[in-house]
FILUMTOR-465029 format. One record per residue: residue in three letters; chain; residue number from 0; z, x, y of N, C-alpha, C in turn. Coordinates in nm, 4 decimals, padded with zeros to 6 digits. Layout:
site resn->Ala; chain->A; resi->NUM; n_zz->Z; n_xx->X; n_yy->Y; ca_zz->Z; ca_xx->X; ca_yy->Y; c_zz->Z; c_xx->X; c_yy->Y
...
# end
This chain:
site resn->Unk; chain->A; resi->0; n_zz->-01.4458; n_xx->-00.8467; n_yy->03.0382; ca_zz->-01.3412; ca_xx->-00.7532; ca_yy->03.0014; c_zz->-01.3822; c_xx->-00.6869; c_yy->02.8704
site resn->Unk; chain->A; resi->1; n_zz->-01.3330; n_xx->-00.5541; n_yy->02.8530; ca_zz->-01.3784; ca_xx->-00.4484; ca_yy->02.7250; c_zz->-01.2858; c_xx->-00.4766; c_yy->02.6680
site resn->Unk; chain->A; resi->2; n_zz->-01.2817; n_xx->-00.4735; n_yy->02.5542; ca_zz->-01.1026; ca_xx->-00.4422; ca_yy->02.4215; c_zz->-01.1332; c_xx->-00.2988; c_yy->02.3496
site resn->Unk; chain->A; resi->3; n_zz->-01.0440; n_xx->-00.2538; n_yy->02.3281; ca_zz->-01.0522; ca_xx->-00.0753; ca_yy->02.2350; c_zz->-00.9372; c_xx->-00.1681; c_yy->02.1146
site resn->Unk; chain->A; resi->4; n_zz->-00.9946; n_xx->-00.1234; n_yy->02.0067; ca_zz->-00.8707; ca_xx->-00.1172; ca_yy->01.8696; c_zz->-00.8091; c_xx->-00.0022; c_yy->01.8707
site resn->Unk; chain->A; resi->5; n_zz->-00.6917; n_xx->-00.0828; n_yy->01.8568; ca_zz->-00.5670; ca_xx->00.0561; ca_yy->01.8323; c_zz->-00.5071; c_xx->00.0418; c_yy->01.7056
site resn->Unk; chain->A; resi->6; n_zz->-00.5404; n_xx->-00.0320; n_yy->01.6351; ca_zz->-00.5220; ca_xx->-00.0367; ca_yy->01.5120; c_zz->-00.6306; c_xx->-00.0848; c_yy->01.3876
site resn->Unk; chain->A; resi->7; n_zz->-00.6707; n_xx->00.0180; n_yy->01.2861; ca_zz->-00.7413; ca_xx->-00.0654; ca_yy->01.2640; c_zz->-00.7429; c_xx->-00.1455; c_yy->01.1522
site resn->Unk; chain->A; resi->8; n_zz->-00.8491; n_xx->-00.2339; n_yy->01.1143; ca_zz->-00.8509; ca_xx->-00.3758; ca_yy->01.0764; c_zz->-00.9701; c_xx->-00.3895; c_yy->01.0106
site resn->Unk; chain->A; resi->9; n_zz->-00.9451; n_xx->-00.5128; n_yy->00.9117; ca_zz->-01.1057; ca_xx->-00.6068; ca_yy->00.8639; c_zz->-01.0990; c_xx->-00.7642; c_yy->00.9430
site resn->Unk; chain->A; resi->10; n_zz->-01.2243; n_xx->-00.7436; n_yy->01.0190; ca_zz->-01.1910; ca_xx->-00.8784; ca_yy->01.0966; c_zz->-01.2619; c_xx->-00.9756; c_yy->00.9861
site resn->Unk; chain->A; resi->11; n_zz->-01.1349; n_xx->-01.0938; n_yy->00.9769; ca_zz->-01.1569; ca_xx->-01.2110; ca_yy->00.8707; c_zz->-01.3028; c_xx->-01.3061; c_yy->00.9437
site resn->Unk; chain->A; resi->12; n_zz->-01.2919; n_xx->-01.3000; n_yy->01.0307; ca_zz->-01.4490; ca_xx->-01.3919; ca_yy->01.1391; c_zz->-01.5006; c_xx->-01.2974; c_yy->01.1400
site resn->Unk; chain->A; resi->13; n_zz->-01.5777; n_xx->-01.2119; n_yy->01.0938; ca_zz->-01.6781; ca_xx->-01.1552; ca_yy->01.1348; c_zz->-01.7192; c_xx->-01.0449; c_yy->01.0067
site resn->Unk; chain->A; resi->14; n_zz->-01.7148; n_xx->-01.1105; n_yy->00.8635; ca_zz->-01.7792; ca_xx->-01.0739; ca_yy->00.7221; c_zz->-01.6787; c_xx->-00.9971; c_yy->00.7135
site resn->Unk; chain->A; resi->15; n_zz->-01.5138; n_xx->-00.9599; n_yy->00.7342; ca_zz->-01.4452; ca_xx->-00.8176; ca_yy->00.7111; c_zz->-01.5098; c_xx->-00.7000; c_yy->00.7779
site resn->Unk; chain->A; resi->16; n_zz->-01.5840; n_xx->-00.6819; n_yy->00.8521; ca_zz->-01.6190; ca_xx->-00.5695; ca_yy->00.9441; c_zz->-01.4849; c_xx->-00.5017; c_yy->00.9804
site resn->Unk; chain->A; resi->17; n_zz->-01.5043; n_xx->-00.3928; n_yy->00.8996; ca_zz->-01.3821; ca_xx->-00.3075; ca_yy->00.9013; c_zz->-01.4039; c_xx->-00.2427; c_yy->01.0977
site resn->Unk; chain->A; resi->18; n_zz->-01.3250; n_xx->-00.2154; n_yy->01.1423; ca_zz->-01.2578; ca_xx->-00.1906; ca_yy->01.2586; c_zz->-01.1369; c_xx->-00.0646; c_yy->01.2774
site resn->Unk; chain->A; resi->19; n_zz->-01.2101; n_xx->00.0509; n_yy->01.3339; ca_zz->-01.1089; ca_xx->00.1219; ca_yy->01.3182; c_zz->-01.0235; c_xx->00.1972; c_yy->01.4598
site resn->Unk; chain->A; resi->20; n_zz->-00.9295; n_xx->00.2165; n_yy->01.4603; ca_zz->-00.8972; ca_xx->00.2388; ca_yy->01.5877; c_zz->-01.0110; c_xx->00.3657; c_yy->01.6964
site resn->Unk; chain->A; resi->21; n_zz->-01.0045; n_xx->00.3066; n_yy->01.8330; ca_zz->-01.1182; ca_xx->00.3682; ca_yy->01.9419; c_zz->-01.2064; c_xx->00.3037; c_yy->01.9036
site resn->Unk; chain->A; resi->22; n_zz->-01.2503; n_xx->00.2271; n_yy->01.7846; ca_zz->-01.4086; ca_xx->00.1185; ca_yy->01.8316; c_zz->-01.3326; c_xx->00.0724; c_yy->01.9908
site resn->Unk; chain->A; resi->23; n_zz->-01.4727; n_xx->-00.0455; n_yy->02.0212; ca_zz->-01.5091; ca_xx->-00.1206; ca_yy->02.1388; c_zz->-01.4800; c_xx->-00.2224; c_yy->02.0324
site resn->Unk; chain->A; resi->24; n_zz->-01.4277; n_xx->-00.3133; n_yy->02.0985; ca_zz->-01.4274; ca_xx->-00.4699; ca_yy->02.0298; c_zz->-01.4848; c_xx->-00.5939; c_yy->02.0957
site resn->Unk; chain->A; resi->25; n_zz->-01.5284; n_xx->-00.6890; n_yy->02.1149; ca_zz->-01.6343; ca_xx->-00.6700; ca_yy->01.9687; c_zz->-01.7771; c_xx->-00.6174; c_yy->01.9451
site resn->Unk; chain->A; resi->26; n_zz->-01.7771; n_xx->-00.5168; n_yy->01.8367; ca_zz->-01.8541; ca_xx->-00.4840; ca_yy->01.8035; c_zz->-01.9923; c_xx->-00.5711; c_yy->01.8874
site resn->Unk; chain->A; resi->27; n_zz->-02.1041; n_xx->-00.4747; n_yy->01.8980; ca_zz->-02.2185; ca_xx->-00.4987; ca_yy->01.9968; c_zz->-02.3129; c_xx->-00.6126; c_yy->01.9065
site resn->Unk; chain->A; resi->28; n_zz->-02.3456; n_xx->-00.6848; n_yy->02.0329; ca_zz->-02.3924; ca_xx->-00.8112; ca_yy->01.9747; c_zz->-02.3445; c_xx->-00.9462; c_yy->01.8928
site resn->Unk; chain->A; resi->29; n_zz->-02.2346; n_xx->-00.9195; n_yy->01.8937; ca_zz->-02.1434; ca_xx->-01.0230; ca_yy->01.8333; c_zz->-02.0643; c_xx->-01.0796; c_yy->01.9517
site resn->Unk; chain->A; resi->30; n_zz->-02.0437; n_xx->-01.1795; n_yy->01.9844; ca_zz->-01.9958; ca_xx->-01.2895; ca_yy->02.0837; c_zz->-01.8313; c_xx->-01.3254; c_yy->02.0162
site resn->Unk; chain->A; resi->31; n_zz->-01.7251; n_xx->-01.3360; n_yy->02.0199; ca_zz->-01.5671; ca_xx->-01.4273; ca_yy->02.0186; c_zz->-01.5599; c_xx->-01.4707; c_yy->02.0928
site resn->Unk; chain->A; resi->32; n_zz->-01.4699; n_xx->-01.5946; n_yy->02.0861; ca_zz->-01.3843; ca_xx->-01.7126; ca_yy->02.1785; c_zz->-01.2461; c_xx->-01.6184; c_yy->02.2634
site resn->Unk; chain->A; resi->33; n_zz->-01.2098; n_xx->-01.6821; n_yy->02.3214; ca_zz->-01.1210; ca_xx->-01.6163; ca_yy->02.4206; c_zz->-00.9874; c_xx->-01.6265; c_yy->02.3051
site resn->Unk; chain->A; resi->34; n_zz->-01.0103; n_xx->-01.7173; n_yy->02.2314; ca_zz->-00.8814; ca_xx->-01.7334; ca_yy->02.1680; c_zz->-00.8572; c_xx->-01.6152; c_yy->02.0435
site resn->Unk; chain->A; resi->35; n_zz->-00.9619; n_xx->-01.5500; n_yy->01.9971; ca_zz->-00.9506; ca_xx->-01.4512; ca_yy->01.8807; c_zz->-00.9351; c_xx->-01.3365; c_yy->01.9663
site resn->Unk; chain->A; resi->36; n_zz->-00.9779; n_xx->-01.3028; n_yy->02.0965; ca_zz->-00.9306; ca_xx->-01.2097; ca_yy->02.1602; c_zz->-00.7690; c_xx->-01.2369; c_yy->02.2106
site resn->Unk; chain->A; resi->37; n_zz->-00.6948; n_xx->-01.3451; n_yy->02.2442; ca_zz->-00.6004; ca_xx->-01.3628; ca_yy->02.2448; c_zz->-00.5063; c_xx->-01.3253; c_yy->02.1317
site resn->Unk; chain->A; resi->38; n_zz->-00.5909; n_xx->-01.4049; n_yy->01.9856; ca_zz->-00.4897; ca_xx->-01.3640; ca_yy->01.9005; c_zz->-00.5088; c_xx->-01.2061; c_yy->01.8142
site resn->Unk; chain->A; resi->39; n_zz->-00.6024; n_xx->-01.1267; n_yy->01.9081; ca_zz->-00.5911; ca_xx->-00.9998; ca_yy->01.8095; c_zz->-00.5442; c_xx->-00.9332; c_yy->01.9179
site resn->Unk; chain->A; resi->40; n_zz->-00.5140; n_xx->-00.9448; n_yy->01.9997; ca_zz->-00.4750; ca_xx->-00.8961; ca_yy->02.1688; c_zz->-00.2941; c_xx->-00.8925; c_yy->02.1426
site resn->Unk; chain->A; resi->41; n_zz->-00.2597; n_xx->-01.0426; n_yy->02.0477; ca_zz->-00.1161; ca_xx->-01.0547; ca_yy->02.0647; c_zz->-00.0531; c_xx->-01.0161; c_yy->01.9193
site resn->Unk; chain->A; resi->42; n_zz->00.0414; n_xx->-01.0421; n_yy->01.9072; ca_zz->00.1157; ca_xx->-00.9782; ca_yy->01.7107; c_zz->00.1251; c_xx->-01.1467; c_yy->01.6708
site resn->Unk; chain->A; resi->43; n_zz->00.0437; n_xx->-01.2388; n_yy->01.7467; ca_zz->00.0277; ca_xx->-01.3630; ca_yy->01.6901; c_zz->-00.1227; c_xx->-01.4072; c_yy->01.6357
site resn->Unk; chain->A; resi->44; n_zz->-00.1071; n_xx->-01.3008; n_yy->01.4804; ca_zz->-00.2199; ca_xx->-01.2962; ca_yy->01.4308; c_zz->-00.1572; c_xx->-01.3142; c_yy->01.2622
site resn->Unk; chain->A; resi->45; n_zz->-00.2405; n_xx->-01.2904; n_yy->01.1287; ca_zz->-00.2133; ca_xx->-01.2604; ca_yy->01.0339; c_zz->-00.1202; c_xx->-01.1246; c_yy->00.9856
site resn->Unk; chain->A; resi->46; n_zz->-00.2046; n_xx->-00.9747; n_yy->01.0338; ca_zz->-00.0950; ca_xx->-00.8297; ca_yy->01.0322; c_zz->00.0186; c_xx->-00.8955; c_yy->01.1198
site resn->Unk; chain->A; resi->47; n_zz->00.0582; n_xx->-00.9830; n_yy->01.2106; ca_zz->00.1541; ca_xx->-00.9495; ca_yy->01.3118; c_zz->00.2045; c_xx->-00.8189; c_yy->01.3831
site resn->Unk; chain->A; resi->48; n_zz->00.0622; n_xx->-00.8069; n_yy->01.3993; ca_zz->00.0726; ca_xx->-00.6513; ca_yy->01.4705; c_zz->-00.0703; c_xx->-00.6850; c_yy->01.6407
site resn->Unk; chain->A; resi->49; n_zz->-00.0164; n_xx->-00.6382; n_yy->01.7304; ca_zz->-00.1185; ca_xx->-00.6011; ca_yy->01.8449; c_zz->-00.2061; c_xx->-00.5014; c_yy->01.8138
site resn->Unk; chain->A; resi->50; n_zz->-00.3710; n_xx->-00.5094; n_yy->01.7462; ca_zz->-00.4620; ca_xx->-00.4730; ca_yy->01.7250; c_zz->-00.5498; c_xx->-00.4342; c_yy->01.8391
site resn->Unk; chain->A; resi->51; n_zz->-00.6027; n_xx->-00.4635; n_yy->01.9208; ca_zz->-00.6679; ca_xx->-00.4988; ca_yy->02.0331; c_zz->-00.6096; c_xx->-00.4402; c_yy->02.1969
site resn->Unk; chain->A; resi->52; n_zz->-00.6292; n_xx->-00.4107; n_yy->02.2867; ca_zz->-00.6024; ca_xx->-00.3890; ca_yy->02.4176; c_zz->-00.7082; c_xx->-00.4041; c_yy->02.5620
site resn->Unk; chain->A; resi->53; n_zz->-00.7016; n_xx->-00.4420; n_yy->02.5959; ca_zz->-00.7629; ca_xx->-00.4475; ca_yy->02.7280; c_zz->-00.8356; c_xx->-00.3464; c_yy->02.8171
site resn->Unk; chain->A; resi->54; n_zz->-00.9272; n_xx->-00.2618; n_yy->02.8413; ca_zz->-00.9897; ca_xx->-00.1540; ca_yy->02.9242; c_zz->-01.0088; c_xx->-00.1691; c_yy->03.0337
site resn->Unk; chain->A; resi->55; n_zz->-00.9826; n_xx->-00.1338; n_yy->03.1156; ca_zz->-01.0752; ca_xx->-00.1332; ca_yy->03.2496; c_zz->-01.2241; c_xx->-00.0367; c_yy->03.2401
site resn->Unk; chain->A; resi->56; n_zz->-01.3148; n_xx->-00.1064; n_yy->03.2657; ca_zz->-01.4453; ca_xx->-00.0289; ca_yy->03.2596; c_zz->-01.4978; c_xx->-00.0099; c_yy->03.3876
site resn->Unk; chain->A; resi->57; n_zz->-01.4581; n_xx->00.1233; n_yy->03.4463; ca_zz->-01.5619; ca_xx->00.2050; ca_yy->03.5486; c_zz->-01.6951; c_xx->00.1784; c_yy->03.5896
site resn->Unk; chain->A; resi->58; n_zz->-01.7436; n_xx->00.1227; n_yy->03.7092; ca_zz->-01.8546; ca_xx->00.0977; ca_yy->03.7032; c_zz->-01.9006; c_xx->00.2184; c_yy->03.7689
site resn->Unk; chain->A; resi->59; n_zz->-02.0250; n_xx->00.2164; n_yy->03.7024; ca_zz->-02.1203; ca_xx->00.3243; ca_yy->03.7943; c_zz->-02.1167; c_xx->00.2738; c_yy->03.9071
site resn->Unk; chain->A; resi->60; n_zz->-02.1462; n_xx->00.3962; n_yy->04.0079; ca_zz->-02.1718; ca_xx->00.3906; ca_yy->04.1237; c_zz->-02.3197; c_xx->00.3488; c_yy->04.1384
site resn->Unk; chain->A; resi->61; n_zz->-02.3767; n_xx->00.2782; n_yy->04.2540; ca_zz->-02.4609; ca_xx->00.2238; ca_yy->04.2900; c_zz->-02.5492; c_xx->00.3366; c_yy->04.3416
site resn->Unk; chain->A; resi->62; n_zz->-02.6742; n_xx->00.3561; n_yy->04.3123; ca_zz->-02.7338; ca_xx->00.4929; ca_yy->04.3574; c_zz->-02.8078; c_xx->00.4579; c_yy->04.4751
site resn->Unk; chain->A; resi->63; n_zz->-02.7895; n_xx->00.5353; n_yy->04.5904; ca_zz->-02.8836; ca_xx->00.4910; ca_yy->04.6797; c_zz->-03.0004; c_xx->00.5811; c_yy->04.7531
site resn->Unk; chain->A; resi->64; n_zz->-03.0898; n_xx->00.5380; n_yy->04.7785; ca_zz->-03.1544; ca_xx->00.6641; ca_yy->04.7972; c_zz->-03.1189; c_xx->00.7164; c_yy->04.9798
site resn->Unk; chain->A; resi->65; n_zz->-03.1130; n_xx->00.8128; n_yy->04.9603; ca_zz->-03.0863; ca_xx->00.9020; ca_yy->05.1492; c_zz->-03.2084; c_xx->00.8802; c_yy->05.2268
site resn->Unk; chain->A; resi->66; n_zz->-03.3076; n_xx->00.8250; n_yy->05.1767; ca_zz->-03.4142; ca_xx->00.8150; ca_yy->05.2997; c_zz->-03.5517; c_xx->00.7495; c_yy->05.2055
site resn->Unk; chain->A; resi->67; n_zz->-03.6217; n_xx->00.7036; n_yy->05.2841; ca_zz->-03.7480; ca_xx->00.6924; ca_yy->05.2260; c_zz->-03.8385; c_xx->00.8419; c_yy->05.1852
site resn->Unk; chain->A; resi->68; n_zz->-03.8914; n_xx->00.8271; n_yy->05.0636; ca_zz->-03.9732; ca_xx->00.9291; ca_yy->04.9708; c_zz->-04.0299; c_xx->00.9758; c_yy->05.1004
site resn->Unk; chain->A; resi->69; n_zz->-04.1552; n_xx->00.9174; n_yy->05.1944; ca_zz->-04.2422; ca_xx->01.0081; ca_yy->05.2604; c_zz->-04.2020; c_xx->01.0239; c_yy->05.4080
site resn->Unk; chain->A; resi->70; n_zz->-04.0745; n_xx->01.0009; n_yy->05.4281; ca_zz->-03.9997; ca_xx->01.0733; ca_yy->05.5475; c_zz->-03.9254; c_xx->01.2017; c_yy->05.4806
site resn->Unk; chain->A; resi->71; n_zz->-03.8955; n_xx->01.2322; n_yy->05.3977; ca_zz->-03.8664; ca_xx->01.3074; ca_yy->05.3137; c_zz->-03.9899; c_xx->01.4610; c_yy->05.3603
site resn->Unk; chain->A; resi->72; n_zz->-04.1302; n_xx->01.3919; n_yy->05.1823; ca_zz->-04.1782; ca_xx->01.4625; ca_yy->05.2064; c_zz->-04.2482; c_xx->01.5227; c_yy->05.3943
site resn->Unk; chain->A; resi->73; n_zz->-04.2774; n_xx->01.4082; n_yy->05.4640; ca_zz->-04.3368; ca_xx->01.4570; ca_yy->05.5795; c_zz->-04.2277; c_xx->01.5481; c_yy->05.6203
site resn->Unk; chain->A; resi->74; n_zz->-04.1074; n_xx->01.5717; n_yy->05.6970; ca_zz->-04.0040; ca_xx->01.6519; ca_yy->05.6584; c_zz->-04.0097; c_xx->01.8211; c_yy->05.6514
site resn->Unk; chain->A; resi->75; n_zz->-04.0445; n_xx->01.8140; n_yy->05.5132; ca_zz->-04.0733; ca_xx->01.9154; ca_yy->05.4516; c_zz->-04.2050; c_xx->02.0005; c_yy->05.5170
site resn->Unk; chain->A; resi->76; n_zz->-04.3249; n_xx->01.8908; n_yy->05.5299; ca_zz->-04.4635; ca_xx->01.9529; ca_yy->05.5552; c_zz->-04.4462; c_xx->01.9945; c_yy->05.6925
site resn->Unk; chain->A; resi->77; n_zz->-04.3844; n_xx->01.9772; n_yy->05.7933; ca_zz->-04.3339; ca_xx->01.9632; ca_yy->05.9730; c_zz->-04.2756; c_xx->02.0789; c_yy->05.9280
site resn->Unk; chain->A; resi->78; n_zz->-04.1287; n_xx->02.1365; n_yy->05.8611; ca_zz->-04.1261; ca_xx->02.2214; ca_yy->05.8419; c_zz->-04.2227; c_xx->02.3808; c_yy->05.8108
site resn->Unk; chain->A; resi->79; n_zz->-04.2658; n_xx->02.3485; n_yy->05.7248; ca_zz->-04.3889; ca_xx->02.4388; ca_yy->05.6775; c_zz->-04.4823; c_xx->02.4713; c_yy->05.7588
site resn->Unk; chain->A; resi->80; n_zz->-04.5277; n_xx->02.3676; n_yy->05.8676; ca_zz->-04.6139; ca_xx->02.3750; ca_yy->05.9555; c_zz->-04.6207; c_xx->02.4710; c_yy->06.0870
site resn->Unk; chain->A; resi->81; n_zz->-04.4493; n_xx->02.4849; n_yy->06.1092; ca_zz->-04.3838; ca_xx->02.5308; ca_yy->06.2073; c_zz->-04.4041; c_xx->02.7085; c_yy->06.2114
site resn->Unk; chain->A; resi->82; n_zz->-04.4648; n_xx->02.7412; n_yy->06.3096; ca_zz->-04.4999; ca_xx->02.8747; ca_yy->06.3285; c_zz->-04.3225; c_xx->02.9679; c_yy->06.3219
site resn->Unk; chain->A; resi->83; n_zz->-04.3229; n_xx->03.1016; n_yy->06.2525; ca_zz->-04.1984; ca_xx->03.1405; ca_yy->06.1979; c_zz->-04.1467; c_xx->03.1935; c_yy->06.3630
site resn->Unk; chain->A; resi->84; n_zz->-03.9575; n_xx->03.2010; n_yy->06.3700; ca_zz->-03.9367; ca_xx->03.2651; ca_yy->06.4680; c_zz->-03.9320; c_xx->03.3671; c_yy->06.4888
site resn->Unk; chain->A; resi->85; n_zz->-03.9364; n_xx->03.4104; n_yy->06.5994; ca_zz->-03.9819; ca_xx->03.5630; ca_yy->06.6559; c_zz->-03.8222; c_xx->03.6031; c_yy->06.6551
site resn->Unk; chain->A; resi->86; n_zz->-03.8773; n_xx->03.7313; n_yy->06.5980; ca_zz->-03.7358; ca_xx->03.8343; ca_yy->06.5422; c_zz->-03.6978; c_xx->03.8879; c_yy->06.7365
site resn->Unk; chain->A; resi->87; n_zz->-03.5270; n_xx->03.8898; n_yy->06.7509; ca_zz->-03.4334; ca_xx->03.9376; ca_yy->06.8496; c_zz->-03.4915; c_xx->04.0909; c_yy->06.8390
site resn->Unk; chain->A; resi->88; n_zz->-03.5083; n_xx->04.1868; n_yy->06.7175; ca_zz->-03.5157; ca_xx->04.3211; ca_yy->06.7301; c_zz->-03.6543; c_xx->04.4026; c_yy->06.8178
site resn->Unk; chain->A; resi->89; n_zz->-03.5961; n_xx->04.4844; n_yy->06.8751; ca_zz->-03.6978; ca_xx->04.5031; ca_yy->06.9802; c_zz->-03.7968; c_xx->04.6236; c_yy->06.8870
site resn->Unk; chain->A; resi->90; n_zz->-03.8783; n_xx->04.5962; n_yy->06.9209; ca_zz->-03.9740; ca_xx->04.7272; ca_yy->06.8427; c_zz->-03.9348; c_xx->04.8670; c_yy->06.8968
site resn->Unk; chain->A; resi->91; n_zz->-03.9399; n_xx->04.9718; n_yy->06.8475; ca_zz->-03.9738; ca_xx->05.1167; ca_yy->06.9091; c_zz->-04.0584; c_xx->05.1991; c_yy->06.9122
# end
């Protein structure tokens, strides 16, 4: 799960790393217990204020490819190869 600050803060665990509202919490590369996300999540903290919120994070879509590369290109070259069609208009 992601957290966004909506308020911001000096987190006392983590040197006062000031925190300002729209960071990501926590900050990248730093690891918390479920319980400091609990208590900056709830107004059962020191501010007695809800700092913290919950995100849903969008996953990318899974990319897939439409075909193998050299069915692809062969494809293309079958095309190219193909003598052009003969024009409906009648000569005069």
């Amino acid at each position: 799960m992601q957290y966004i600050v909506v308020k911001d803060f000096s987190d006392i665990q983590d040197d006062r790393h000031v925190y300002h509202a729209g960071d990501t919490f926590p900050r990248m590369g730093l690891e918390v217990s479920a319980e400091r996300v609990a208590e900056l999540a709830s107004d059962n903290n020191k501010r007695g204020e809800i700092l913290i919120k919950a995100v849903k994070v969008a996953q990318e879509p899974e990319i897939q490819p439409v075909s193998d590369e050299t069915e692809v290109f062969d494809e293309i070259i079958d095309k190219e190869k193909r003598p052009p069609k003969k024009s409906n208009k009648k000569e005069k």
